[in-house]
C-alpha positions in Angstrom: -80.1 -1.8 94.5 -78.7 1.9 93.7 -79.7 3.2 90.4 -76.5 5.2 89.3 -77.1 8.0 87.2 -74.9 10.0 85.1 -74.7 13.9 84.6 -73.1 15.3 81.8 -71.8 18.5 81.1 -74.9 20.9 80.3 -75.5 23.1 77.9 -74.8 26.4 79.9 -76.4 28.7 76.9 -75.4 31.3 74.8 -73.6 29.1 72.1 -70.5 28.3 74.4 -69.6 24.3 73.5 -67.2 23.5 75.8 -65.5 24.1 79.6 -62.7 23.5 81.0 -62.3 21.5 85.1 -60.8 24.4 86.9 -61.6 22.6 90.1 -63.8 19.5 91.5 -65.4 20.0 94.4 -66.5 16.9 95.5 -64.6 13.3 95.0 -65.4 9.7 95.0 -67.0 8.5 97.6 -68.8 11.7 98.8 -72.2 12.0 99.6 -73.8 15.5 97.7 -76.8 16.4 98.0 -79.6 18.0 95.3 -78.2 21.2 93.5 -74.6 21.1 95.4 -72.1 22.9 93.6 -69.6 19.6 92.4 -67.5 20.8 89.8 -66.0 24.5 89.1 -65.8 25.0 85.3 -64.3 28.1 83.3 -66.0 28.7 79.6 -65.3 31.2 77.3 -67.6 33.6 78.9 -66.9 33.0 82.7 -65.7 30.9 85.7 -69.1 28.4 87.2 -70.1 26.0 89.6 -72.0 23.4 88.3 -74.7 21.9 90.6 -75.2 18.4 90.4 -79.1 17.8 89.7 -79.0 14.6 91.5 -78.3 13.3 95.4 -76.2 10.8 96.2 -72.9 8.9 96.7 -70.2 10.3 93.9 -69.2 7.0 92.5 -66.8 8.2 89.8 -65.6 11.9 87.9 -64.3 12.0 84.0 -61.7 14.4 83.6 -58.5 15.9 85.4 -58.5 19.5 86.5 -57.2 21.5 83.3 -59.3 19.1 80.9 -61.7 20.5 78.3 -64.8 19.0 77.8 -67.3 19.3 75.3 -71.2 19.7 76.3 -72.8 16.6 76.9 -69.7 15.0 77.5 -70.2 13.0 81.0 -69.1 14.8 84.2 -69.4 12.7 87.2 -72.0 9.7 87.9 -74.1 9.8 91.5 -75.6 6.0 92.9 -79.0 7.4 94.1 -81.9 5.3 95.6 -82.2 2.4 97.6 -79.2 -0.5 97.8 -81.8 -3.5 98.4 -82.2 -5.4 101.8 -80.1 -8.4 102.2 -78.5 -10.3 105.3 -74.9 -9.0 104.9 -75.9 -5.6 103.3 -77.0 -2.2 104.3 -80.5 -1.5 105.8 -83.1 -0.6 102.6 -83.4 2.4 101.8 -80.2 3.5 102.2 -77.2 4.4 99.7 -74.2 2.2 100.7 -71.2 4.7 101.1 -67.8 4.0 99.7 -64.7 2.9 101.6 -63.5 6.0 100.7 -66.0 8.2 102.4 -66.8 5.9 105.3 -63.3 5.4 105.9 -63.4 8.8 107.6 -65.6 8.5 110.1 -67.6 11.3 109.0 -69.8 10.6 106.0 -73.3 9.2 107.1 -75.5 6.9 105.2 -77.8 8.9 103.4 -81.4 7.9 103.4 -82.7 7.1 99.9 -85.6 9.3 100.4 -83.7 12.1 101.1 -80.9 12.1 99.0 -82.8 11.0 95.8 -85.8 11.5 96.5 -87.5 7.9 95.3 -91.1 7.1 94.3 -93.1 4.7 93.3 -91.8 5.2 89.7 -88.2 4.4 90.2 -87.4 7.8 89.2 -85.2 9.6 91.2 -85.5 13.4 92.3 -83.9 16.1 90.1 -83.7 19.7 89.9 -83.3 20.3 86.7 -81.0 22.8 87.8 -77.5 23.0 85.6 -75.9 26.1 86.6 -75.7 28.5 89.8 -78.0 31.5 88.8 -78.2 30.6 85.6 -81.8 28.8 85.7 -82.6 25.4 84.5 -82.5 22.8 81.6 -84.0 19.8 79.8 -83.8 16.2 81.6 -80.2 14.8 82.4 -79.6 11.5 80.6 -79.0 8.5 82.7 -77.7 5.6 83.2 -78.8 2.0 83.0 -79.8 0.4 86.2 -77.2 -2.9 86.7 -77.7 -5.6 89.0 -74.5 -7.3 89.9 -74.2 -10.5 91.4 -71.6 -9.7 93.6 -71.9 -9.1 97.7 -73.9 -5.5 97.7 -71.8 -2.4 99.4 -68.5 0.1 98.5 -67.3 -2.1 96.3 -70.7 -3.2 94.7 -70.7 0.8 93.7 -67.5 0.6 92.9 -67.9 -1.7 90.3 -71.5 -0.5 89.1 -70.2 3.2 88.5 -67.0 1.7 86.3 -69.5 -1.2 84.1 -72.6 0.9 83.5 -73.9 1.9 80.0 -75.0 4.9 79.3 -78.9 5.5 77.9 -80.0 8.7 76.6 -83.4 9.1 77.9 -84.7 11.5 75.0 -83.8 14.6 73.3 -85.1 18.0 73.2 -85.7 17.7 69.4 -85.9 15.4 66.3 -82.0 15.4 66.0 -79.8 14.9 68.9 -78.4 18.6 69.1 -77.5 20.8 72.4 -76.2 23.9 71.4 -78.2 26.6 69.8 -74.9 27.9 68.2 -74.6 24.3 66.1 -78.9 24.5 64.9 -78.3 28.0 64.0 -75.4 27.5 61.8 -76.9 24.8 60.6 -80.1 27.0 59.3 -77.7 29.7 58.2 -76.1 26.8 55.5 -79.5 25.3 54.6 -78.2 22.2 56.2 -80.5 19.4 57.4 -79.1 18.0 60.7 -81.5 14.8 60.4 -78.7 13.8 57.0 -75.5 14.1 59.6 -74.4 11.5 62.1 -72.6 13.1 65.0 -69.7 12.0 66.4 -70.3 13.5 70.0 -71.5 10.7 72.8 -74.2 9.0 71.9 -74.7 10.2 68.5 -74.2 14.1 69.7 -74.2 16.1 66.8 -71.2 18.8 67.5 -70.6 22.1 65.6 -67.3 20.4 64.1 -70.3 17.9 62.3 -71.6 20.5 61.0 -68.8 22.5 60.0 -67.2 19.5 58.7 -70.8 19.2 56.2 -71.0 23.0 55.0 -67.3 22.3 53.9 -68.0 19.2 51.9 -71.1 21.2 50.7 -69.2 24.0 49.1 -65.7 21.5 48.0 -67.3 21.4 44.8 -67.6 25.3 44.2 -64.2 26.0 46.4 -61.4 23.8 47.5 -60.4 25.1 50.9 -57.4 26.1 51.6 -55.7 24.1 54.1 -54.6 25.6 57.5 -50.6 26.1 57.0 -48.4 25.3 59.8 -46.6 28.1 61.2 -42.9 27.0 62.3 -41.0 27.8 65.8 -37.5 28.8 66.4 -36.5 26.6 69.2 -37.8 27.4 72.7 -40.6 29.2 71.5 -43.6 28.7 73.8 -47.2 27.7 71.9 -50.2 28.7 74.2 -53.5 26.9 73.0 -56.1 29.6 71.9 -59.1 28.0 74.3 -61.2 29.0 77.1 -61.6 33.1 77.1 -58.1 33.8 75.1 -59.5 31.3 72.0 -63.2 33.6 72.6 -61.6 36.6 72.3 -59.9 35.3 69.5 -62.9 33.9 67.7 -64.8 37.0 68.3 -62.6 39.3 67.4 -61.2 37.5 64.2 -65.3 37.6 63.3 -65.7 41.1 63.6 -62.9 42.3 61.3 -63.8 39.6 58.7 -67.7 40.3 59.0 -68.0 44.0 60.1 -67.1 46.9 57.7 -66.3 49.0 60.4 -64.8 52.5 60.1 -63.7 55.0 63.3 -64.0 58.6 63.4 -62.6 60.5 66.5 -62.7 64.1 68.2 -61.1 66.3 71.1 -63.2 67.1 73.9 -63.0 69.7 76.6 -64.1 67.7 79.9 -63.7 70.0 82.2 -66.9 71.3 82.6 -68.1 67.4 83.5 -65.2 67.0 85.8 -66.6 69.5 87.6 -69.9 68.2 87.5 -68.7 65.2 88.7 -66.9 66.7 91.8 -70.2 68.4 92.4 -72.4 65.5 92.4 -69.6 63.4 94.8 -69.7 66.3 97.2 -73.2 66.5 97.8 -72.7 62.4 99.4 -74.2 59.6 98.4 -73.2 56.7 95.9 -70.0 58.4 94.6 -70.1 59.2 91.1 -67.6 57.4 88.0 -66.9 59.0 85.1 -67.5 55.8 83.2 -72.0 56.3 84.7 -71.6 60.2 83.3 -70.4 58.7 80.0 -72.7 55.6 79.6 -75.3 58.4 80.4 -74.2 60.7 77.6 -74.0 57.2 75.2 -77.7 56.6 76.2 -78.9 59.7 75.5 -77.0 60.0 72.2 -78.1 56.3 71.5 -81.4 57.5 71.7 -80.9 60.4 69.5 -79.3 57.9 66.8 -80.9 54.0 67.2 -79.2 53.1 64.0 -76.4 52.8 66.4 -77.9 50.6 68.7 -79.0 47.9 66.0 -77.4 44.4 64.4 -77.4 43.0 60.8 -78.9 40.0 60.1 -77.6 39.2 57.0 -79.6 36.2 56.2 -82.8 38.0 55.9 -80.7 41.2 54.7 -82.5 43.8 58.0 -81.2 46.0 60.4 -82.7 45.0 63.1 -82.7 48.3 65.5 -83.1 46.9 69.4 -85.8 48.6 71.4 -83.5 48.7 74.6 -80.1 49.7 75.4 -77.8 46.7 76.9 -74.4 48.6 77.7 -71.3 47.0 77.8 -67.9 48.1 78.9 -64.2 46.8 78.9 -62.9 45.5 82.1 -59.5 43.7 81.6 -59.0 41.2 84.5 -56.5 38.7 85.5 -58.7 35.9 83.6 -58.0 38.7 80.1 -60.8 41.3 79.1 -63.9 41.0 79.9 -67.2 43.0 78.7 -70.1 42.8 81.4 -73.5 43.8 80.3 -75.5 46.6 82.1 -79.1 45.5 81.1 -81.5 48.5 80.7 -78.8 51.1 80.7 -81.8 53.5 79.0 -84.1 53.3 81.7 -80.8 53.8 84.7 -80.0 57.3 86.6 -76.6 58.0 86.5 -76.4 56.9 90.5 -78.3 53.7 89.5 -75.1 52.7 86.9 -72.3 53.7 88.9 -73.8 51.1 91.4 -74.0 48.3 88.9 -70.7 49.3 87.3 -68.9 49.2 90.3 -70.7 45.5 91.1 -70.3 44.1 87.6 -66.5 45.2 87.7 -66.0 43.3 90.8 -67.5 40.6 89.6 -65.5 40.1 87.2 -62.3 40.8 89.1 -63.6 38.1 91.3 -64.2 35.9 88.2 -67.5 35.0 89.2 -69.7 36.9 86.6 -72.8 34.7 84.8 -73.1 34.0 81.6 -75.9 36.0 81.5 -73.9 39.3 82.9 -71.4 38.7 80.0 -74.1 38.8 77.0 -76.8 40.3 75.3 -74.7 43.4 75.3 -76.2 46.1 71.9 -73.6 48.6 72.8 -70.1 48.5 74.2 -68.1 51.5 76.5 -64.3 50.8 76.1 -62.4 53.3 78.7 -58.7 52.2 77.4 -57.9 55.8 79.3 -57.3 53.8 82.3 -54.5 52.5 80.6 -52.9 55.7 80.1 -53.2 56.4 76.2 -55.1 58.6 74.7 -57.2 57.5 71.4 -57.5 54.1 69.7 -59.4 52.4 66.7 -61.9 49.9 68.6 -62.8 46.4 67.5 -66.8 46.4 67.2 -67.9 44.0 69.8 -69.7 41.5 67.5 -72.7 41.1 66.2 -73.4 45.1 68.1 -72.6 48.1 65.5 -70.8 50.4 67.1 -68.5 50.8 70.2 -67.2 54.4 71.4 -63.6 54.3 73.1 -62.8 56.7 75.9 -59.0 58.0 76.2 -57.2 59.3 79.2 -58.3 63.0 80.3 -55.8 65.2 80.8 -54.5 68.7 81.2 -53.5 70.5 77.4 -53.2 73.5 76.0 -56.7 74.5 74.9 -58.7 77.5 73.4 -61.3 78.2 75.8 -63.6 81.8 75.0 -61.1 82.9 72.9 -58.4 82.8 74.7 -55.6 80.1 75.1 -56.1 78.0 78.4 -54.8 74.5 80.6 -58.1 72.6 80.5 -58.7 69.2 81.0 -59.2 67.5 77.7 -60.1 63.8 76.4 -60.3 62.2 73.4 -63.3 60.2 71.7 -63.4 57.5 69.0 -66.6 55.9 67.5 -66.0 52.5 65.6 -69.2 51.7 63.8 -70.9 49.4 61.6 -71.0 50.9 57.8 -73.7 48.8 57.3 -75.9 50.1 59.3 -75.5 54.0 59.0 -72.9 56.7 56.7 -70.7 58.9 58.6 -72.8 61.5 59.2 -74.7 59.1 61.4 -72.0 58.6 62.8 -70.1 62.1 63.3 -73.6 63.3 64.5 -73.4 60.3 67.1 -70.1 61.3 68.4 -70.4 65.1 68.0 -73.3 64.8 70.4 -71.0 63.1 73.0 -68.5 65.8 72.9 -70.5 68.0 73.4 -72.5 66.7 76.8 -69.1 66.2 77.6 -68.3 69.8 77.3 -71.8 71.2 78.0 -73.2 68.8 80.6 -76.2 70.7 81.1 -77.2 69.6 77.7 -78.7 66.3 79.1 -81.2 68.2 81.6 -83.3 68.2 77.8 -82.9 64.0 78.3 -84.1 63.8 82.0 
């Protein structure tokens, strides 16, 4: 008899709570073996195949394309192992496949072995694997082994996929919780999760459990006010806020209402660096961006003022300065904008970032970035220039402290050696964190961009 076991939606890190079904790759009736890709998913952070930990015969999917789901909220179940020996049924050790995949002539029977990978146990092989290049993660809960009485086959799976009960194996702690985002707001309120019953499958305990507890906490102290409904003139369009517009949102909405931010901003001759920069592409090689020559001034700057590359932790009251610079920069994409991380920007030649700038930007034109190239980010490049303006007040990418914005460089009237010249001219603005530093931090931050922008040379001291 196939055991059928269900995979749920995993936790694919960084605090992200739900996905959305972009596109299934597999349906019912298909035979898929260990780690294939089965479902393509788009979070908040980025478009993902999900590999299915298990191998077997697809015996049913929850959800239509376009669907958000919750973590831990089941994605597909797989019949694995062997479907029993009997007169009128399939040889043992095989998985019986569905009319619907036999029907084609194509789909073999799997061996049992093979597919799920059965031992004396019972158990059947997984991975552990939950997300393309993303690593691995705790035990998948399952479902309950059923023994119908009915003739063994398609149908048998049918019917065992559609009837079976769910059974949560175990959890990673005490308290059924899967996100890290839900525990550590949770800690932040002084809230025991072992008091809260969640409302997610199987007793899940979801961040609106928790949010739902911090506001009955504080009722007493505060009444909430409650969200007012905004009204529509008639054939006005509502777009739901989810996926990366409602991140965006969130994030942003966080920074203003968190960060005391303030911008200062300064004129820069670039022409020198242009030059430099025509120099450098001449001489062959990986062609040089002006974005590398300006994430290798912010380096160097960063390393002349760390308060700059810090966060707050409030609860403890620190500034917690970060040993490592984790650039990111703006890239606005068909999907919205998008800010890829270059880890170890510090430690990176200028030929070294215009190589991972130009793969990360693909990337994310492509839309197939990992979470893990999207975060961790302790200081952020925005060149709006590319969008033909010239200066702007940046939103701090939260929880980083400051974020320098690059306008357009072009040709202006400008007093060069005393004497009035066309030069080639750009302007900077720094949007910091008051918290962490006072403007002349700050000004001493972006005055030392301007001038490696003017002076180039001035980074030979840095090499």
């Amino acid at each position: 008899m196939p055991k059928v076991l269900e995979f749920k939606l995993p936790d694919l890190g960084e605090g992200l709570t739900e996905a959305e079904i972009v596109r299934w790759l597999v349906e019912v009736g298909d035979v898929v073996a260990v780690d294939q890709p089965v479902v393509e998913v788009e979070t908040a952070k980025a478009m993902v195949e999900v590999p299915c930990p298990y191998g077997g015969v697809v015996t049913a999917r929850f959800g239509e394309e376009g669907t958000e789901l919750p973590v831990g909220s089941p994605l597909l179940t797989v019949a694995v192992g062997s479907a029993g020996a009997s007169d009128s049924g399939p040889a043992s050790g095989s998985v019986p496949v569905p009319a619907a995949a036999a029907g084609s002539g194509s789909a073999p029977v799997v061996d049992a072995a093979a597919a799920a990978g059965s031992s004396a146990s019972g158990e059947a092989e997984s991975s552990g694997n939950v997300l393309v290049g993303y690593g691995t993660g705790a035990a998948v809960a399952r479902r309950r082994r059923i023994r119908p009485d009915a003739a063994r086959g398609a149908v048998a799976v049918a019917e065992v996929a559609a009837t079976a009960v769910a059974e949560v194996v175990g959890h990673d702690g005490p308290v059924p919780v899967i996100s890290p985002l839900v525990r550590r707001l949770a800690r932040e309120n002084s809230l025991d999760l072992r008091a809260l019953k969640g409302s997610g499958p199987d007793g899940l305990i979801l961040r609106a459990d928790v949010e739902g507890a911090i506001r009955g906490a504080r009722a007493p102290e505060r009444a909430a006010p409650a969200p007012v409904a905004v009204a529509s003139p008639a054939g006005a369009e509502r777009v739901p806020l989810r996926g990366m517009r409602g991140a965006v949102a969130d994030k942003l909405s966080r920074s203003r209402s968190e960060i005391p931010d303030a911008t200062c901003w300064v004129d820069a001759d670039a022409t020198e660096l242009m030059a430099a920069r025509a120099a450098m592409n001449q001489a062959g090689g990986t062609p040089v961006s002006v974005l590398a020559l300006l994430a290798r001034i912010c380096t160097a700057a960063l390393a002349r003022f760390p308060e700059l590359n810090s966060t707050v932790d409030m609860a403890s009251r620190e500034i917690v300065r970060l040993p490592g610079v984790h650039l990111g920069f703006a890239a606005q994409t068909e999907r919205g904008l998008m800010v890829p991380v270059v880890k170890d920007a510090h430690a990176r030649n200028v030929d070294d970032l215009s190589a991972e700038f130009a793969r990360l930007t693909e990337a994310a034109r492509k839309g197939v970035l990992t979470p893990a190239e999207l975060t961790g980010g302790t200081f952020t490049l925005n060149n709006y220039g590319v969008f033909g303006v010239d200066g702007s007040t940046p939103i701090i990418n939260h929880p980083e402290a400051a974020m320098l914005g690059v306008g357009r460089i072009v040709p202006k009237p400008w007093v060069h050696d005393g004497e009035l010249a066309v030069r080639k001219v750009v302007q900077l603005s720094l949007t910091f964190d008051h918290r962490v530093c006072d403007g002349g931090t700050a000004g001493g931050f972006l005055r030392y961009v301007a001038d490696c922008v003017e002076h180039p040379a001035l980074l030979l001291r840095t090499l």
